[in-house]
C-alpha positions in Angstrom: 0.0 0.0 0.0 1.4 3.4 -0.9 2.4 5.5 1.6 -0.1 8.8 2.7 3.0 11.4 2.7 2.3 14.5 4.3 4.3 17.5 6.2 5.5 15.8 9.1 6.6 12.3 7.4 8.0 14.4 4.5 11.9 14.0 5.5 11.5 10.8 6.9 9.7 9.3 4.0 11.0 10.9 0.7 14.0 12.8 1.3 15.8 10.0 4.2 16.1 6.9 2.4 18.4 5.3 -0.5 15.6 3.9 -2.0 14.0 5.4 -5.5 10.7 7.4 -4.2 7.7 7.5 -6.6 5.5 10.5 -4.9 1.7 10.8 -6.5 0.2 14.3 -6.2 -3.2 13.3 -6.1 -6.7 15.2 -5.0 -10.3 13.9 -3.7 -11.8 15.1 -6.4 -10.0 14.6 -9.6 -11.1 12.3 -11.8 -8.3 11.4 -13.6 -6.4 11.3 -10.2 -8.7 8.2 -9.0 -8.1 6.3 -12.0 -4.4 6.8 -11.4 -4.9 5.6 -7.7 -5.6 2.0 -8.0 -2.1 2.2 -10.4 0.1 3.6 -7.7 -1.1 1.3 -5.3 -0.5 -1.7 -7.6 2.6 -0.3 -8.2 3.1 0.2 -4.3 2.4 -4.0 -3.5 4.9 -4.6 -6.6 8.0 -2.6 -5.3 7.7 -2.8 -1.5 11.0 -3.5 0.0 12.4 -1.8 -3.4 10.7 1.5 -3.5 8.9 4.0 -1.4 6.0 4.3 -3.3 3.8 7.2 -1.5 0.6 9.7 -2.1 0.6 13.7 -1.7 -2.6 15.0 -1.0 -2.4 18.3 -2.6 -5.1 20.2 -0.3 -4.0 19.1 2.6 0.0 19.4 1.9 0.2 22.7 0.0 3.6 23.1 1.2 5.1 20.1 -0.1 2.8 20.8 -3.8 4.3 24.2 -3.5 7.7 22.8 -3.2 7.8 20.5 -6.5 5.8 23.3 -8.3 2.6 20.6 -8.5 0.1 22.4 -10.8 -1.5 19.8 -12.5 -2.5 16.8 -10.8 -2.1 13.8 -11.0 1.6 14.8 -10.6 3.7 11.9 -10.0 7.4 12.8 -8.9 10.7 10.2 -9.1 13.5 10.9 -6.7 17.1 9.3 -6.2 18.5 10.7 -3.1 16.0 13.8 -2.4 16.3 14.6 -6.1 14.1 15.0 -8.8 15.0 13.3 -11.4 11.8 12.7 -13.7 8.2 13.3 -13.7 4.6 12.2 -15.2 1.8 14.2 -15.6 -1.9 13.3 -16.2 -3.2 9.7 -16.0 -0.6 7.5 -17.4 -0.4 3.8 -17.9 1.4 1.4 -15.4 3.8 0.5 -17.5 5.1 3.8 -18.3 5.1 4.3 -14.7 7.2 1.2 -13.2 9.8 1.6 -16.4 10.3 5.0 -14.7 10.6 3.8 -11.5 13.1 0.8 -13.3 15.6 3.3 -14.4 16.3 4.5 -11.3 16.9 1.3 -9.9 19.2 0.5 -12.5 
């Protein structure tokens, strides 16, 4: 199950560990953020142990949206060792996500 990232788990989750980090920016009510969800969870069971796999919610974590400059949701952020290094935007297909997430465990 993907992990609900918010302000006070932020540096724990994402930026403290030597694992790739998959981060969705997602909302309540966006459509094409809840047919993404059931993806990233998927996606979440696959790569546990891997990956940190976790969820943003963008109204209640502003901050963190603010920091990634998270317009357009669903968002979904890579990271290698607190950095960005790719993004998605929109509803996207799993396997354009896990290749992705792949490359940075290469």
């Amino acid at each position: 199950m993907a992990i609900e990232i918010n302000e006070a788990n932020f540096e724990e989750v994402v930026m403290n560990t030597d694992k790739p980090v998959m981060v969705d920016f997602w909302a309540e009510w966006c459509g094409p953020c809840r047919m993404v969800g059931p993806v990233v969870e998927k996606i979440a069971g696959d790569y546990e142990g891997k990956a940190v796999v976790g969820k943003v919610d963008v109204d209640s974590n502003s901050e963190i949206s603010a920091k990634f400059g998270v317009r357009s949701i669903p968002t979904i952020v890579f990271l290698k060792n607190g950095e960005v290094v790719d993004k998605s935007v929109g509803a996207v297909p799993e396997n354009i996500l896990t290749e992705k997430l792949e490359k940075l465990m290469a």
